[in-house]
C-alpha positions in Angstrom: -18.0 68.3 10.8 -19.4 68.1 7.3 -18.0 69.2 4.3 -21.5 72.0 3.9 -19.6 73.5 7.4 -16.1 73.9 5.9 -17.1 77.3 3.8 -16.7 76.0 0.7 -18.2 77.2 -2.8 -22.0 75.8 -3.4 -20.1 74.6 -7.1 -17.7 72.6 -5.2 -20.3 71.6 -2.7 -22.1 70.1 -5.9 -19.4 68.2 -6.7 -18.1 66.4 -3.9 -22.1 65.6 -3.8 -21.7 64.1 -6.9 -18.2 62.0 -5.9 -20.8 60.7 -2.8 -18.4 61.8 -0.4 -20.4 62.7 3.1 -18.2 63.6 5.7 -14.4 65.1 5.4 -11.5 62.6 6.0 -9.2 64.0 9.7 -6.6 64.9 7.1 -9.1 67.7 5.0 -11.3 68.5 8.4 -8.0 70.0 9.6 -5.8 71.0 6.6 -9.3 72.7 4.6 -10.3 75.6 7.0 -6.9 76.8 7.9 -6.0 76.2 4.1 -8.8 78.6 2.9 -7.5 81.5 5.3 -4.1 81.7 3.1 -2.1 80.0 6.2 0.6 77.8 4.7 0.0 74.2 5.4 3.1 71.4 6.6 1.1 68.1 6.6 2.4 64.9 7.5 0.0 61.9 6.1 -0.5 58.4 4.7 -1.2 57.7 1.2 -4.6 57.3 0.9 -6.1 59.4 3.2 -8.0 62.2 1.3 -5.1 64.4 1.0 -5.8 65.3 -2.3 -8.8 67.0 -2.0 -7.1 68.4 1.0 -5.5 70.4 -1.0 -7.4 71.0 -4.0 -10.5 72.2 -2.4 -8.9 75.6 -0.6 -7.3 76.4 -3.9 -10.3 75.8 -6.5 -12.2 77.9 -3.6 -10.6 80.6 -4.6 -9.9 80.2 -8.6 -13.8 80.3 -9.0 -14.6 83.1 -11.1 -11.4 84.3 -11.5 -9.7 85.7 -15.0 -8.7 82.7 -16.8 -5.7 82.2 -19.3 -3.4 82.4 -16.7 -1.7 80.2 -14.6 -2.5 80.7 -10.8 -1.4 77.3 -8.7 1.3 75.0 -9.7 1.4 71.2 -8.3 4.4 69.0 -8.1 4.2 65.6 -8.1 7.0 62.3 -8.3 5.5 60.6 -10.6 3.9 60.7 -14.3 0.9 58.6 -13.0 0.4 60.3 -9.6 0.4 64.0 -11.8 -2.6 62.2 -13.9 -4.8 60.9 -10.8 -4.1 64.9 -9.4 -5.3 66.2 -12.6 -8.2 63.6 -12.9 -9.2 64.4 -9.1 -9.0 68.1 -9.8 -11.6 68.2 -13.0 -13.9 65.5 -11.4 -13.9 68.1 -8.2 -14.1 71.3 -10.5 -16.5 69.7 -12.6 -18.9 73.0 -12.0 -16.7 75.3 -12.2 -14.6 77.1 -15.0 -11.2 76.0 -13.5 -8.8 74.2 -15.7 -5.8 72.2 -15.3 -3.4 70.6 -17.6 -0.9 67.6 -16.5 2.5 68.0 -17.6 5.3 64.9 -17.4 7.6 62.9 -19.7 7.9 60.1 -21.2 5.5 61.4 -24.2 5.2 64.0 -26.9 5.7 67.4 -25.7 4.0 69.3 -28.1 0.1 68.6 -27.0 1.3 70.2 -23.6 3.0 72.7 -25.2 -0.1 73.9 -27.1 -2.3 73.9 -23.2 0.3 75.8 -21.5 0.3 78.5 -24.2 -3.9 78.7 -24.6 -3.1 79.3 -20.9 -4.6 76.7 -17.8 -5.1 77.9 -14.4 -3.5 74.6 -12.9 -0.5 73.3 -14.0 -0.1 69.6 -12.3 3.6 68.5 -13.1 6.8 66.0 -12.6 9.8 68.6 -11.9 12.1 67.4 -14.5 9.3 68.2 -17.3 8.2 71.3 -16.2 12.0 72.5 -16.3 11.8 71.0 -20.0 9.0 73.5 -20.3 10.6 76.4 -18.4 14.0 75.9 -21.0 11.5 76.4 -24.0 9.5 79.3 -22.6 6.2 77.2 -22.7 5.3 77.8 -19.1 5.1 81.5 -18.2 4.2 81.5 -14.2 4.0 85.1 -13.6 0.9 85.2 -11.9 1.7 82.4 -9.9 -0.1 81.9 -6.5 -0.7 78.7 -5.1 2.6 76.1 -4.7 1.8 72.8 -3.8 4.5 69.8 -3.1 2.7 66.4 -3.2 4.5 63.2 -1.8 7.5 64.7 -0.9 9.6 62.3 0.8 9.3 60.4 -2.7 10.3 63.1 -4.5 13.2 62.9 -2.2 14.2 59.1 -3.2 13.6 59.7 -6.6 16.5 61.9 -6.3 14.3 65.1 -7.2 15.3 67.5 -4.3 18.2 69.1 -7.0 14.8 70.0 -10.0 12.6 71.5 -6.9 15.2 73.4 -6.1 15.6 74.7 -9.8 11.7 75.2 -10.2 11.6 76.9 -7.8 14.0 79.5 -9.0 11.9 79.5 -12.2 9.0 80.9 -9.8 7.6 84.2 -8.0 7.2 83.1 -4.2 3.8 82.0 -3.9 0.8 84.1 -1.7 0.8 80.2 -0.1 2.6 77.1 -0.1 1.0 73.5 0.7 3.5 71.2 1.7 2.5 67.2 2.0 4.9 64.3 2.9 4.4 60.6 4.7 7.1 61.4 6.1 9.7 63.9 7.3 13.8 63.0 6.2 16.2 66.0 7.5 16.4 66.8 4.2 12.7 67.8 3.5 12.7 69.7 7.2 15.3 71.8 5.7 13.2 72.6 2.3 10.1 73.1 4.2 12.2 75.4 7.0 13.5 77.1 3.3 10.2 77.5 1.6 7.2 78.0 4.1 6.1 80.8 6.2 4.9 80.7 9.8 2.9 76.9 8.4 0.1 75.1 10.2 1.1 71.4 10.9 -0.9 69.0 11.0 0.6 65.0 11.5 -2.1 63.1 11.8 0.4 60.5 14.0 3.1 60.6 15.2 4.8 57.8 13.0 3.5 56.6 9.8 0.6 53.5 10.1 -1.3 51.9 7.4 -5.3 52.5 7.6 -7.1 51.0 10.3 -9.3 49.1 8.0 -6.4 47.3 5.8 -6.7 43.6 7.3 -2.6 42.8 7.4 -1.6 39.1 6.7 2.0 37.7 6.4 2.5 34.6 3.9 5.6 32.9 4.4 6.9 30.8 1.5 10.2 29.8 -0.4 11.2 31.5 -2.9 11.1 29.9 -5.9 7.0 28.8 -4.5 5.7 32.3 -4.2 4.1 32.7 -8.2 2.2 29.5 -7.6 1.4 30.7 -3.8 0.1 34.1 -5.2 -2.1 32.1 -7.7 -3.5 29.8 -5.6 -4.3 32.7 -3.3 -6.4 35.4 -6.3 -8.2 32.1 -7.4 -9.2 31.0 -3.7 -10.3 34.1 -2.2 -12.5 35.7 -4.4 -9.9 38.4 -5.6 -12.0 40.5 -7.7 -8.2 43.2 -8.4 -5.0 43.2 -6.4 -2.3 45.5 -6.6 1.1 43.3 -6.5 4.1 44.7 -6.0 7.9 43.6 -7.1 11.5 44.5 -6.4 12.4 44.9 -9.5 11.2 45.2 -13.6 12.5 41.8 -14.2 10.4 40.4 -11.7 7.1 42.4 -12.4 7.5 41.1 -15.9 7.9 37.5 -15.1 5.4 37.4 -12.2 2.8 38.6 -15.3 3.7 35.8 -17.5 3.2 33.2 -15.0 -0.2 34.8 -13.7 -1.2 34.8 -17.5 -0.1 30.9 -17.6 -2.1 30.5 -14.8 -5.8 32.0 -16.2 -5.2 35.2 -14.0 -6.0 38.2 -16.4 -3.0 40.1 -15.7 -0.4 42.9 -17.1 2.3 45.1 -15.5 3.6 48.9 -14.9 6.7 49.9 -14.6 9.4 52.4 -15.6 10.7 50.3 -18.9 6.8 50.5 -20.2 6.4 53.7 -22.8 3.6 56.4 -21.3 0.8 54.7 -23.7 1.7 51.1 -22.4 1.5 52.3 -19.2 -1.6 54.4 -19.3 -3.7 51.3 -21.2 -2.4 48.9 -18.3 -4.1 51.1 -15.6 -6.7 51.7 -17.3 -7.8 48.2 -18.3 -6.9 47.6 -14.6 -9.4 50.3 -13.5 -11.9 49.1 -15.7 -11.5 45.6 -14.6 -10.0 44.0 -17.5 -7.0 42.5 -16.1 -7.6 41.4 -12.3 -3.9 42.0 -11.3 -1.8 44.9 -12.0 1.6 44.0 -11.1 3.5 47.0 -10.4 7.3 48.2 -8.5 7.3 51.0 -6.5 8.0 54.0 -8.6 5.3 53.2 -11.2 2.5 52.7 -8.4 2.3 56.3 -7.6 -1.0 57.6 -8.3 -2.4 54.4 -8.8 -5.8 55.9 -7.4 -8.5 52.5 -8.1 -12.1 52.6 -6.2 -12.2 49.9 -3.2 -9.3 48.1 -4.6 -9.6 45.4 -2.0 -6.4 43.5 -1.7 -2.6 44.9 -1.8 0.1 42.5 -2.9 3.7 42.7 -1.5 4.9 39.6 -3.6 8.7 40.9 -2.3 9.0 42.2 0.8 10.0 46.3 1.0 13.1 46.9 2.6 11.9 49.8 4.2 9.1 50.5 6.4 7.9 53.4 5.1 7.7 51.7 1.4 5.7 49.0 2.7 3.3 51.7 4.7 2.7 53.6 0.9 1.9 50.1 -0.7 -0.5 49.0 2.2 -2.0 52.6 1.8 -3.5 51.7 -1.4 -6.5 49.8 0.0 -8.4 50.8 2.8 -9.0 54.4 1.9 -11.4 57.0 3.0 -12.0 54.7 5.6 -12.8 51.9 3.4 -11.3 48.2 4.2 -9.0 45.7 2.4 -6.5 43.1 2.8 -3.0 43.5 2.8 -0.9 40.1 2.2 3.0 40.1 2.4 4.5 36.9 1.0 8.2 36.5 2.2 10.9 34.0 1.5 13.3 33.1 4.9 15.6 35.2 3.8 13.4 38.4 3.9 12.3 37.7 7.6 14.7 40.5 8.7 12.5 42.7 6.5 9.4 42.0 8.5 10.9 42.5 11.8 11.5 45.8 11.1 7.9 46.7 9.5 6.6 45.4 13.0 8.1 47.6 15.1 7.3 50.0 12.5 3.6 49.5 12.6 3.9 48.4 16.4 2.2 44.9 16.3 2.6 41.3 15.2 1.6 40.6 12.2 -0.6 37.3 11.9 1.1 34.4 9.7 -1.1 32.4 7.4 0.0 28.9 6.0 -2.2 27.3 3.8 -3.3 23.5 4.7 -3.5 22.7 1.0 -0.5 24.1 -0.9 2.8 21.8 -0.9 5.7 24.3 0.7 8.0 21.1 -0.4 7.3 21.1 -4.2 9.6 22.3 -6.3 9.3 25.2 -8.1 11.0 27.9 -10.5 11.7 31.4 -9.0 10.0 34.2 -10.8 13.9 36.2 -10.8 16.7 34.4 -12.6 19.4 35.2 -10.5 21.7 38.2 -12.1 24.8 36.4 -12.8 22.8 33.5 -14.7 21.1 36.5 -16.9 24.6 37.8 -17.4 25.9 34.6 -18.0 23.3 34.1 -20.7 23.6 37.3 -22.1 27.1 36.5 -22.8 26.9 33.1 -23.9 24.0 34.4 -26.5 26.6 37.4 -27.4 29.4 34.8 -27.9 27.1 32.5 -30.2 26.1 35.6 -32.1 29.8 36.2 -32.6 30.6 32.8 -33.8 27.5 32.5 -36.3 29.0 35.6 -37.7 32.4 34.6 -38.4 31.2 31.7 -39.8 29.2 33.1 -42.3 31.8 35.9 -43.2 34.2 32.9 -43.4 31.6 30.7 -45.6 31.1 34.3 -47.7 34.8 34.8 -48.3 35.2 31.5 -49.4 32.4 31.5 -52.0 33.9 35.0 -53.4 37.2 33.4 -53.7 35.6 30.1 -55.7 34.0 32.7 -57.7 37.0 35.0 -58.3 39.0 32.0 -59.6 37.0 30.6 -61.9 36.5 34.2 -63.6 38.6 36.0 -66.2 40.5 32.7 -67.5 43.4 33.2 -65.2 45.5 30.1 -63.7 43.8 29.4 -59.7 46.7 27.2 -57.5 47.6 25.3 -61.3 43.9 24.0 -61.5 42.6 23.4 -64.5 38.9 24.1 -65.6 37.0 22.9 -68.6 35.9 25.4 -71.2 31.8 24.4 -71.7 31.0 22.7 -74.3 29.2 24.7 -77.2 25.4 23.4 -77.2 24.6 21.7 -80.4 22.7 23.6 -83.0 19.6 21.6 -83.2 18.2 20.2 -86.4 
């Protein structure tokens, strides 16, 4: 199957021309065709697997030469950056066409989205607690709403979204067609897609969630406090041209960037503590190859969308399977290969046991003949109840250097108030000044 035999609009033909894609991925040979008949679609697939266009494709097939002004097909998304790469995708695919979208999330000024929803888009790609911003001000009229699509779903489920969906979806007419995508399928997403789609094709493209077949899995193990120096030894040995590295936590992401920085490694970070602008310039300068590691946690990844990124970076192991499958997804895709490296401390070896048995084979270890396991070395996380420690111990001085200076300030205006006004001060005695002599 090619995409010319999927019945698609010679426009959008010319543009996935253009993007050089040749054939479709399993995920849009099977979700396109039923997709453009109006059939509601239930799909079940890994990140990186062309489920975008998936999804895009049936819908802009049908906007073409439509009345524009009015908003027809409304995409929900988890994340800020994963709305942006949906938009981007979207223009780059409806790049001969008059179809237009606009990306609406937080975390920046309102008003420029404010002023696109009113001159009226005909896709509107959002993050659900924005778009009910929008709906509370009357910016988003969705009257003539046609086309529902829920992207990522089962993160929109750990993001704690379910409760907005629910709301935005009050805020709509039921949609001619509802495309429904998730890795995978929690009890409580059955029960939404049970609630919102009618009579739905599925398509699960396997039976459990896998990463790509051509992401090259490697497991690194290493203590703790060795892993920065392990990481760097690694991007400066093995022709790492950009990795994605993933962290547990802010803290960490921000520390792991320091010491790549330290160590010549062009480097900055995403995560949620980074304003919209910060965040935007660091995937950016990542995409355009400025920095040559983007180090990223979990939430702040999604819709980090880079051309044959070539090496994924679990610097802390995932605790859950499925996490570890989205982060592997984002090399390897469209059929593309990469390398997948997994550094763990002993006490994260539980952690890979159960990502085996998720993935349903042993992973290969890799120990490096050259790097010293025995050296001693500084963990990238200062343990919490250290930075607390600090924290209070910095508070405490802060406290002290302030009495003492009220103290030193109340002393100097009582010095000064009792040598004032020629009262008595404790039966002291001061000297009047002596009169300067009249010079001669």
């Amino acid at each position: 199957m090619t995409f010319d035999t999927l019945g698609l609009h010679a426009d959008l033909l010319k543009a996935v021309d253009a993007l050089g894609f040749t054939d479709p991925t399993p995920i849009q040979s099977r979700a396109i065709p039923p997709a453009l008949q109006g059939r509601d679609l239930l799909g079940c697939a890994v990140t990186g697997s062309g489920k975008t266009a998936a999804f895009l494709l049936p819908i802009l097939n049908d906007l073409i030469g439509r009345p524009r002004g009015r908003t027809r097909a409304l995409v929900l998304a988890p994340t800020r950056e994963l709305a942006l790469q949906i938009c981007a995708d979207l223009r780059d695919l409806a790049k001969f066409t008059d179809v237009r979208a606009a990306a609406v999330f937080g975390g920046v000024n309102i008003n420029p989205q404010t002023k696109a929803l009113k001159r009226g888009v005909d896709v509107v790609v959002a993050t659900p607690g924005r778009l009910l911003d929008h709906f509370g001000q009357g910016n988003a009229p969705m009257d003539d709403l046609e086309y529902l699509v829920l992207d990522e779903a089962d993160r929109m489920l750990d993001m704690g979204f379910l409760p907005d969906i629910r709301r935005v979806l009050k805020h709509i007419p039921r949609p001619k067609q509802t495309l429904f995508f998730s890795a995978t399928m929690p009890s409580e997403i059955e029960k939404l897609t049970r609630e919102i789609l009618n009579d739905p094709v599925k398509i699960a493209l396997q039976v459990t969630a896998a990463p790509a077949k051509g992401v090259e899995q490697s497991l690194f193990p290493v203590p703790q406090q060795l892993k920065a120096e392990l990481l760097a030894k690694l991007v400066q040995e093995r022709g790492v041209q950009q990795a994605l590295v993933f962290t547990r936590t802010k803290h960490r992401a921000n520390r792991l960037t320091k010491k790549l920085n330290q160590a010549n490694i062009s480097s900055e970070r995403i995560h949620g503590n980074r304003s919209q602008a910060q965040r935007t310039r660091a995937l950016a300068g990542f995409k355009d190859g400025d920095f040559q590691v983007l180090v990223a946690t979990d939430i702040a990844s999604r819709g980090i969308d880079v051309e044959e990124l070539g090496h994924v970076v679990n610097f802390d192991v995932p605790n859950m399977s499925e996490d570890y499958i989205h982060r592997v997804g984002r090399t390897a895709r469209a059929s593309a290969t990469g390398e997948a490296w997994t550094l763990f401390a002993p006490d994260e070896e539980k952690h890979i046991r159960t990502i085996e048995r998720a993935v349903a084979k042993k992973l290969p270890r890799v120990v490096l003949d050259d790097f010293d396991y025995s050296a001693s070395g500084e963990a990238v996380e200062v343990p919490l109840k250290e930075r607390i420690a600090k924290i209070r111990a910095k508070k405490r001085e802060d406290r002290e250097r302030a009495k003492a200076k009220a103290d030193r300030k109340a002393e100097a205006s009582r010095r000064s108030g009792g040598s004032s006004g020629g009262g008595s001060n404790g039966g002291e005695t001061h000297r009047q000044p002596q009169r300067r002599r009249r010079r001669s």
